[in-house]
N, C-alpha and C positions, 0 to 999 in steps of 0.2 A: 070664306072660300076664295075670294079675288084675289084677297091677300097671299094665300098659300100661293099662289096661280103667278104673281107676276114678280120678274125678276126686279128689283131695284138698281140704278144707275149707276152705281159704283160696282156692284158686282157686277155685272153685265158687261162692264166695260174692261173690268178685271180678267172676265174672261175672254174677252174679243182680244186685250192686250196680250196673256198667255198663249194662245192661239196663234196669233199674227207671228209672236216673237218665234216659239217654234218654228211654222210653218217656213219663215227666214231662214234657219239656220236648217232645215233640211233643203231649200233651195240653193240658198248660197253660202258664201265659205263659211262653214262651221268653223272652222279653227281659228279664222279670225275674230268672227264673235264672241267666241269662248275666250279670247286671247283678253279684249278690251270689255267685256261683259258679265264673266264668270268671276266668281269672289274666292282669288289667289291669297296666298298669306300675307302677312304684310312686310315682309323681308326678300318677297318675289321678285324678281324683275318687271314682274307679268303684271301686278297689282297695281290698281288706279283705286282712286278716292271717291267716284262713284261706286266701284261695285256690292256695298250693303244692299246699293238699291237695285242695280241693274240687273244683279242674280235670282231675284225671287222673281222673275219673271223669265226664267230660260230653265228647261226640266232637257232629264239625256235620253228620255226615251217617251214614248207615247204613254207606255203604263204610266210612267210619273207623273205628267200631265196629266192623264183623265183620272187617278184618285184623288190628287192634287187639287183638281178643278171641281171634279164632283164632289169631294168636301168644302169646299170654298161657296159650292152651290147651294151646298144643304145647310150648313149654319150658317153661312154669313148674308142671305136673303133675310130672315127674319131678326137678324143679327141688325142687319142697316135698316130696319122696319121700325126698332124699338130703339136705337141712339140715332136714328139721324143719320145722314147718310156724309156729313162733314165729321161728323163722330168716328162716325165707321170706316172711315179713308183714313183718319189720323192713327186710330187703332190698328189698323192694318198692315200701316208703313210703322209703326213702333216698332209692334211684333216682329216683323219683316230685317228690320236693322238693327233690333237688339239682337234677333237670332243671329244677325251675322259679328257682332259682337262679340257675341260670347265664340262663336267659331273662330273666329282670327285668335280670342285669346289660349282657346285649347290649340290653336294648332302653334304657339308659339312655347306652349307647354309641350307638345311632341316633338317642336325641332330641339328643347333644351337636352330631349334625352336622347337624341342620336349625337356621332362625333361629326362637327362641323365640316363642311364640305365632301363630306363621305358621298356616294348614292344614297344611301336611304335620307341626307339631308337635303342632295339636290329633288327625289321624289317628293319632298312634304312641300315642297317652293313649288311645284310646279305641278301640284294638286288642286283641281279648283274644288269648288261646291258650287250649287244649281238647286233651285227647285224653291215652291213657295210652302215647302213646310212650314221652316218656322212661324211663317205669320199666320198659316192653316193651323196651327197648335194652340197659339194666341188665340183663334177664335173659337176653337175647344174650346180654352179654359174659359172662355168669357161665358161661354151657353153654360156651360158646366156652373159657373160661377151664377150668374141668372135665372138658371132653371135648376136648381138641384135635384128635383124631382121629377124632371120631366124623364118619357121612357124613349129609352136608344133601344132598336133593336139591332142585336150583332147578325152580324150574316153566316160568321163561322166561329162557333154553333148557333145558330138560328134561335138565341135566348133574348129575353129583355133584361135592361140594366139599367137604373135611374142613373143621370146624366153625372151625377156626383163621383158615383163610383166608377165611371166610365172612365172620368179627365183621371182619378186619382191612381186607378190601375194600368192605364195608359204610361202616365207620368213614371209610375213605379217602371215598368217595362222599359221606358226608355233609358231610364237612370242604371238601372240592370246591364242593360246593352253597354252603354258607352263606358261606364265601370271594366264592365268585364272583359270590352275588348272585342265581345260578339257583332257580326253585321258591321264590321269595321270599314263597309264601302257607303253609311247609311251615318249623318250627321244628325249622334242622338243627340249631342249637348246643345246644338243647335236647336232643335227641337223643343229641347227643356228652357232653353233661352228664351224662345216665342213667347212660351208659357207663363215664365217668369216676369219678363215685361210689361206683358199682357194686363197680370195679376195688378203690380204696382201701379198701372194707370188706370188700370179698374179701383184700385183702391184709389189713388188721388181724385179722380172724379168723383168717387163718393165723397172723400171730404172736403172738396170743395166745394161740390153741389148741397150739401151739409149745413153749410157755414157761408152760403153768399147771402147778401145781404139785398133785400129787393126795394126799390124804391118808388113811393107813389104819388 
């Protein structure tokens, strides 16, 4: 029960960092922050070599933050319980900068199909993204990955789900989305990036951890 009860150091500070950064940008210039903060494409003008990192910590509205943070609360506490809390930071910022990864590379696949310097090319340059989804995905797939049997209960409908089918219809939904075009204000492949990254350094940790060799 203590366990359930106390936040662990990295998440805790994840979210005081969320918070603060927010709380910034509704006091002072948002458009500057956004300007040197938010993760632009990478043929922007706007775009710096930080922002993989600097954007999962800046949401564009309060909802985004509190389901953002409140999933970050709920998996990734027992998440940094069970690897380690230097584990669970490294994980975090994977997920985090792979997501932004694979976003620079769809958004360089959406400016290939507009006509160069048109408006809809100078719109895709001067589009950021924001929010700690993708790395919030990443820690889906890790529970999901971990616990496959453990039970989610949905809110809307009010059903249980083991965590397995959870991440995989999830995943389906987001792939759906960004396919189709739908919720086109909402970075699915990004999303599916976290996820993706997530997976690969869950699997390298296992066979690493696999295959070290211990000495006595």
């Amino acid at each position: 029960m203590r366990l359930q009860n106390t936040t662990p150091p990295v998440v805790m500070n994840l979210l005081i960092a969320n918070v603060v950064v927010y709380l910034a940008m509704m006091l002072l210039n948002k458009n500057a922050i956004y300007e040197y903060c938010a993760l632009f494409p990478a043929g922007s003008p706007f775009f710096h070599i930080w922002q993989p990192i600097t954007y999962m910590f800046m949401h564009g509205s309060f909802s985004h933050l509190f389901f953002n943070m409140f999933a970050l609360w709920m998996f990734g506490r027992g998440l940094e319980m069970e690897m380690g809390s230097k584990r669970f930071f490294t994980y975090y910022l994977v997920c985090g900068i792979g997501a932004a990864l694979v976003q620079l590379g769809m958004a360089q696949i959406d400016l290939a199909r507009v006509a160069a310097f048109s408006p809809a090319y100078w719109d895709y340059l001067c589009t950021p993204t924001v929010g700690a989804s993708g790395a919030v995905f990443g820690l889906l797939l890790a529970f999901g990955m971990l616990h496959p049997n453990a039970i989610i209960m949905l809110l809307i409908p009010p059903i249980p789900i083991k965590a397995k089918w959870f991440v995989v219809i999830y995943g389906a939904l987001e792939l759906f989305f960004g396919v189709s075009g739908r919720m086109d204000s909402v970075a699915h492949f990004a999303h599916l990036g976290g996820m993706f990254w997530g997976w690969l350094l869950i699997l390298w940790w296992r066979y690493r951890d696999r295959n070290r060799t211990y000495y006595f």
